[in-house]
N, C-alpha and C positions, 0 to 999 in steps of 0.2 A: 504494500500500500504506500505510495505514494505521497509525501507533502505537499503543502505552496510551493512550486517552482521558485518565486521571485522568494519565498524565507530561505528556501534553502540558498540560493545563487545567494543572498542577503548574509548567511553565514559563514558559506565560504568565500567569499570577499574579506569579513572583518577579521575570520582567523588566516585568511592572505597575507592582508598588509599590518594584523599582530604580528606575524611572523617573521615578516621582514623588517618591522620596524625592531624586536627585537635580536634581528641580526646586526642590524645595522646600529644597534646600541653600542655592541663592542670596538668598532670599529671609530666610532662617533667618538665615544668618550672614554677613548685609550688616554690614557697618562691625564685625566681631567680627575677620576676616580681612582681615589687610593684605599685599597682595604687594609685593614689591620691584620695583621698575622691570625690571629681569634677568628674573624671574619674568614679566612680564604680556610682554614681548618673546618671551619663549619661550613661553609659549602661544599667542601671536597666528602667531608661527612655526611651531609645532606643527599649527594649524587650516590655514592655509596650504599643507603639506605635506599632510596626509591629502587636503583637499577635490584637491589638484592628483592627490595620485596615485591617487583617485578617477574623475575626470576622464579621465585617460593609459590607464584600465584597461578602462574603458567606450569608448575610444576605439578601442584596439588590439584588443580584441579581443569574439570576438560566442559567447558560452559560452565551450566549451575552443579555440575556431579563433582566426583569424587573420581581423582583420575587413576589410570591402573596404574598396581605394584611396579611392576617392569621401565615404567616409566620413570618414577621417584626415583627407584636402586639405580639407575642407570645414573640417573642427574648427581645423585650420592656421590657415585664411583668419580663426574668429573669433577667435583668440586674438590674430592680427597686427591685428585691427580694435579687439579690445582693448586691444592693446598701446600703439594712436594714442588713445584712448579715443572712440570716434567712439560715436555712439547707440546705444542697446541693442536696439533696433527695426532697422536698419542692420545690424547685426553678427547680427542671426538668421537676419533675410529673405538676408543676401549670404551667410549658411552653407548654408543651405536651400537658394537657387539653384546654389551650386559644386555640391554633391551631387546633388541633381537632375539637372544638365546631366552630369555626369560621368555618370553612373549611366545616361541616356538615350544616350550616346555608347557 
């Protein structure tokens, strides 16, 4: 089912030129904006939490359900491969095959 054509063209216009205006933020007001060390920790902090619970949300769950075992164990395995920081090649392929061989069993 379909919306207002002109709301929706109406909202992707405003998250258009949000978008670009905040690209163009960084760019604008390099060296006008100075954060405090405090300040760039808690953002780097801040990035770190959304992408992780990001991550945990896409992992747990598949829509409104409860997503399968095979999938979690797998995501497990790369996190504990990241956690050794072992290759990024390595740590997809050994995600890939735990869920696969799960998923086969």
């Amino acid at each position: 089912m379909m919306g207002n054509p002109w709301l929706i063209f109406t909202g992707i216009m405003i998250l258009a030129v949000g978008t670009y205006l905040m690209r163009a933020s960084g760019a604008l007001l390099k060296g006008r904006v100075v954060l405090s060390e405090n300040s760039k920790v808690l953002f780097s902090a801040a990035a770190i939490v959304i992408l992780f619970s990001v991550a945990v949300t896409s992992t747990l769950f598949a829509g409104d359900a409860f997503s399968d075992w095979p999938k979690v164990l797998g995501v497990l395995v790369a996190g504990v491969l990241t956690w050794y920081k072992k290759p990024f090649i390595l740590i997809v392929l050994s995600a890939a095959a735990v869920t696969a061989l799960l998923r086969l069993i």
